[in-house]
C-alpha positions, 0 to 999 in steps of 0.5 A: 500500500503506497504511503501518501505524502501531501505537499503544502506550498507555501508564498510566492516562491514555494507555489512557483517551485510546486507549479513547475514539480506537478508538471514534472510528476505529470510527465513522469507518470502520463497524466495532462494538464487537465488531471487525465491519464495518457493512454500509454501509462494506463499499465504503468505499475507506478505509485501515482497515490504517492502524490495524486488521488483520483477523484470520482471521474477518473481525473488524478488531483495533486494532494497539494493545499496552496497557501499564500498571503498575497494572491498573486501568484495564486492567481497565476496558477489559477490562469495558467494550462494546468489550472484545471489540475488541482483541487478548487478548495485547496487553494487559500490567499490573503490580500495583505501580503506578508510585506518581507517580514517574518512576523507579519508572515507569522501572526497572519498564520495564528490569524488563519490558523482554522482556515488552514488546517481546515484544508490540511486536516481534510487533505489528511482525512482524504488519505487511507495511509498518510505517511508526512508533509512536504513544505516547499518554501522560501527562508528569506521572505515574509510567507515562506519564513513567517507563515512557514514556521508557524505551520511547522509547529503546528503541524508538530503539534497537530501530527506528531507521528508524521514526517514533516520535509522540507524543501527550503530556498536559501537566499544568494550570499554572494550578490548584494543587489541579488535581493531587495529584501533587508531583513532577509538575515532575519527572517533566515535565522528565524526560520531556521530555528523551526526548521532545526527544531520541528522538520525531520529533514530539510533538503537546501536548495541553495540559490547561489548554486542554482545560480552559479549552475544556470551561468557556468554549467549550463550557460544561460546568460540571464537565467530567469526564475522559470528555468531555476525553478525547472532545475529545482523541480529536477532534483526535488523528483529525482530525490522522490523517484523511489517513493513513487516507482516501486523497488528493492528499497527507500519505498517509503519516506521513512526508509529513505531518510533514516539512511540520510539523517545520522541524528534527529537534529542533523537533519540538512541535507545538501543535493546533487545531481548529475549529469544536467544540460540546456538543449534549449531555453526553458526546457531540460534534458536529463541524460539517463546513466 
């Protein structure tokens, strides 16, 4: 039996890496945009489950909630090919926006505490075998910081038998114009307090690397946020192939991380991909080894 694994996305940054990884599963396992299953991966033993639940006409659905603070790039996703794709009430947004600011992005979390968990929490009943959660999320910003570490305790708090990952973006050191954020060293070291003390496994994704990779590696001049975030989804399905193709071992969360973590709070694992290359602007191809 496949163990489910709802990803929750959090603000701006968050919502764009999970757009851009349900369109990498959706190739990976033969599904379209509109949540449909191609002919040719009807016999496919897959575990679609892992990640999708089918709904009463046949159509596979992310079990993704959708959360941020300002709607925007709600919106986005709502207008976008792939609109069709989710679940209409796992979508939630504010209209004040967290503003850059931890604490803003903290309280307006206690603020919409029922709100969300409503979602988790029927997302959660929805699942026969619910084995964790899956953040993705920016440190350096107002939602995915604030709103962030605020769901991380309380999903602690809420599930303490499940496994809570994460996938956290961490900011450019290395250019100063990189960011517009002045708090940006604040919110980071806020975060990763709750990070350290309520995840079980936090994946960087560091974007000085992702940057360094788009200019050296793959020499793209100008690399823009739809093609790092290509990258991002890559790694963040590679390092989820196992939990969805069945195998020998690392079938489930569990087994995949105890192998990883040697210590409850050593728990930051760093990725690594190869080999990678740009045939064209905005699309990957992955040479197989």
């Amino acid at each position: 039996m496949p163990r489910e694994i709802i990803t929750l996305q959090i603000g701006q940054c968050g919502n764009q890496i999970g757009m851009e990884f349900w369109k990498q599963l959706c190739k990976e396992h033969g599904i379209s945009a509109d949540g449909i299953l191609e002919e040719f991966a009807t016999h496919g033993d897959d575990r679609k489950d892992v990640f999708f639940y089918q709904a009463d006409d046949e159509h596979y659905i992310p079990r993704a909630v959708l959360i941020d603070l300002e709607p925007r790039v709600i919106n986005m996703i709502q207008n976008s090919p792939y609109s069709a794709l989710y679940n209409p009430e796992n979508y939630f947004h504010a209209k004040d926006g967290a503003g850059n600011c931890w604490a803003a992005g903290y309280y307006g979390g206690e603020r919409l505490q029922e709100e969300l968990l409503e979602m988790i929490e029927r997302e959660a009943d929805g699942s026969e075998s619910l084995e964790g959660f899956v953040m993705l999320h920016s440190i350096a910003g107002g939602t995915g910081s604030g709103l962030g570490s605020f769901l991380l305790e309380v999903l602690n708090d809420r599930f303490p038998k499940k496994l809570i990952q994460t996938y956290s973006v961490f900011p450019n050191q290395l250019e100063s114009g990189a960011s517009d954020t002045v708090v940006q060293p604040y919110n980071s070291l806020l975060t990763l307090k709750r990070l350290t003390m309520f995840s079980d496994c936090v994946v960087v994704l560091d974007n000085t690397a992702l940057d360094r990779i788009a200019v050296d590696r793959l020499k793209l001049v100008n690399p823009n946020m739809s093609q790092i975030n290509t990258l991002v989804s890559t790694v963040m399905s590679a390092s989820t192939t196992t939990l969805r193709y069945p195998g020998y071992m690392n079938n489930d969360l569990v087994g995949l991380l105890a192998s990883l973590i040697p210590t409850p709070r050593c728990h930051f694992l760093m990725t690594g991909y190869t080999p990678v290359s740009y045939t064209h602007l905005t699309l990957p191809t992955i040479y197989s080894v």
